[in-house]
N, C-alpha and C positions, 0 to 999 in steps of 0.2 A: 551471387545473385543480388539485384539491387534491392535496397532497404523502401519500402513503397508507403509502410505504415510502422507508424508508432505508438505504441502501448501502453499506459502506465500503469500500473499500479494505486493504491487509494493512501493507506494508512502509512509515513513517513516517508513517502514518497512527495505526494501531493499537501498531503497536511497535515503538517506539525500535531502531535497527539499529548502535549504537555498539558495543557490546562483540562483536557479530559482525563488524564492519568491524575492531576491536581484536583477535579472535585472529584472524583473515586478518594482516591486519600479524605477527603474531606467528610465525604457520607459513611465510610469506614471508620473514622474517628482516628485516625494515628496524622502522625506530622507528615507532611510532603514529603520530605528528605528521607524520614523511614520508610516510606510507599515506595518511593523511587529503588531506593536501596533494595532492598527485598526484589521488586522487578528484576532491578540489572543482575539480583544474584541468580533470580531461580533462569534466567532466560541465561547465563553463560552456564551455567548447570547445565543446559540441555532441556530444562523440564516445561510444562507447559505454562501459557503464559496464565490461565486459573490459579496454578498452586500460588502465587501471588497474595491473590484473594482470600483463601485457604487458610496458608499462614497469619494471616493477619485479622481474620476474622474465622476458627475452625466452624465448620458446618455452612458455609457459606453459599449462597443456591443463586445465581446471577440471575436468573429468567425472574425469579422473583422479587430479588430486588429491581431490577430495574421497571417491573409491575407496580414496587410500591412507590419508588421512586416519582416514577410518570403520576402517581394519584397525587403525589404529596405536592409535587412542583412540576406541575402539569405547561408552564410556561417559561420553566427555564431551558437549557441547552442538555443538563443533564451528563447522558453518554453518550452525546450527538458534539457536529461540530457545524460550524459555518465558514465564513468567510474571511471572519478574522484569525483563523487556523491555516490560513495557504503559507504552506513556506514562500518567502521573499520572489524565491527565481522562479516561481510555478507559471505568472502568466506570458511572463517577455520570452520562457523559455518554448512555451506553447505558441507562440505570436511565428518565433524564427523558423518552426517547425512544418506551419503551415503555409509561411511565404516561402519553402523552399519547396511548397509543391507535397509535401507527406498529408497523407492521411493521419489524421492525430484521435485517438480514442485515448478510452481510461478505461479498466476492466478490473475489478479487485472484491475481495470478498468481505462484501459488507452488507449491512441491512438494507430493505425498500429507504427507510427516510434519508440512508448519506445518499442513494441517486436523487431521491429530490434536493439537496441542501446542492449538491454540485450542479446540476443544473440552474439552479437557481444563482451560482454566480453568476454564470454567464460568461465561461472560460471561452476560450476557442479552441474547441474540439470539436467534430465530427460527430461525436456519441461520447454517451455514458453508458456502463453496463455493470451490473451488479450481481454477484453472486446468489441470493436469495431471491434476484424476479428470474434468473438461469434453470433455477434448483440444484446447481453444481457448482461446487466449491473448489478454489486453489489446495493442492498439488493435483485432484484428479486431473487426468489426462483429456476428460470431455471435457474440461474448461477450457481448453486450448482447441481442442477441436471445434467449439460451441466459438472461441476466439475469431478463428480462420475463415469457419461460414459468415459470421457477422461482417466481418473486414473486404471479405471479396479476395482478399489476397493468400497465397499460397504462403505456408508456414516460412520458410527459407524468404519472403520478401518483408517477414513482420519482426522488430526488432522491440523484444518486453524489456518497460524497468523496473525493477522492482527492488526494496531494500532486503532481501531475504534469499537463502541460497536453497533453500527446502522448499518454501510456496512457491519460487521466483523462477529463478535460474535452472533449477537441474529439470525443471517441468516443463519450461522455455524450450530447452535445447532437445529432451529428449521428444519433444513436438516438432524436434526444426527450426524451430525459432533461433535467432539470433539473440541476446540476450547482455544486459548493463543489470551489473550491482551498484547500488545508490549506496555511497558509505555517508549515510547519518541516520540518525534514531538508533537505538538500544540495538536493535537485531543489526542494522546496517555494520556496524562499529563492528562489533561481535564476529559478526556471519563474515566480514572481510576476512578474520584472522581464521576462518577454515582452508584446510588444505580444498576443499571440492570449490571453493570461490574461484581457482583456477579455469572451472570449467567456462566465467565466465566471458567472454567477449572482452569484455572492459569492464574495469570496477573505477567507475567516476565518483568526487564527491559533493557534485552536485549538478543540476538540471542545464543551465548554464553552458556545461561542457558538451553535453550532447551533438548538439547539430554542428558542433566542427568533429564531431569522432563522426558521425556520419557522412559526412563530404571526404573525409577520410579512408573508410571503410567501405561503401558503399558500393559494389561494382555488379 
């Protein structure tokens, strides 16, 4: 089936999440390099991406920091990203996508303010969609269903990217979807060296690649 729509993903797909993982470290109080550490361990462990936080701060309540947070430094970026966070290939790769005729969306699970910060680049896509204005979050299955209604297009013609084989890919394909592993960021790296990343499509390592795998694959 032909690929009609393109999908991406938010968090290391679209936007490098380094200098938010670096003020985390910072309002934690530990070094960068220990913050990071600790990440890449508890995330090839398998464990969740909180126990991070956890360990390095025990009793640790996110909803509330980032409560205190927003009181204390109500004008900085915080846990939020903007435009200076687009990976490099994010608009030229958006740009070839659309001149070839595709439908180009984003869909990922994030708060209301990353759909306003993406909008407000002013990418070229068709839509932003956001898991929290949805009420359904990546791996459920009505993510992708909620996907397919927004798109117009039927699962088998929408092709998701995402860096992740658990949110991304195995939810992609068992929706129909067609489906690209992004191999960068912490999970990208990682989730490549699973045996089930076979499931997916193509594991690219970077955006770039895309619209010649689809002139490719496309039929």
């Amino acid at each position: 089936m032909t690929i009609r729509s393109v999908v991406f993903d938010v968090g290391e797909t679209l936007i490098d999440e380094t200098r938010i993982f670096g003020r985390w470290a910072d309002r934690l109080g530990v070094p960068r390099l220990a913050f990071f550490g600790v990440l890449g361990g508890v995330l090839a462990a398998g464990r969740p991406l909180l126990d991070a936080f956890t360990l390095v701060r025990p009793g640790f309540d996110l909803a509330a920091e980032i409560e205190a947070w927003r009181a204390q430094e109500p004008d900085s970026l915080r846990e939020n990203f903007d435009a200076d966070d687009l990976y490099p290939d994010v608009r030229l790769a958006l740009e070839e996508l659309r001149d070839a005729g595709l439908q180009v969306l984003v869909a990922g699970n994030q708060p209301p303010q990353a759909g306003h910060a993406l909008e407000a680049m002013g990418l070229p896509v068709d839509a932003v969609h956001i898991s929290d204005v949805w009420g359904v979050a990546k791996p459920d299955p009505a993510f992708f269903t909620r996907l397919c209604e927004e798109s117009g297009h039927a699962a088998g013609e929408i092709l998701y990217v995402g860096d992740r084989v658990d949110n991304d890919v195995l939810p992609a394909k068992a929706a129909g979807m067609r489906a690209v592993l992004l191999r960068r960021g912490p999970w990208g790296y990682l989730h490549s060296e699973r045996p089930d990343a076979e499931r997916a499509d193509v594991v690219l390592d970077g955006l770039a690649e895309i619209p010649a795998w689809i002139a490719g694959n496309s039929r």
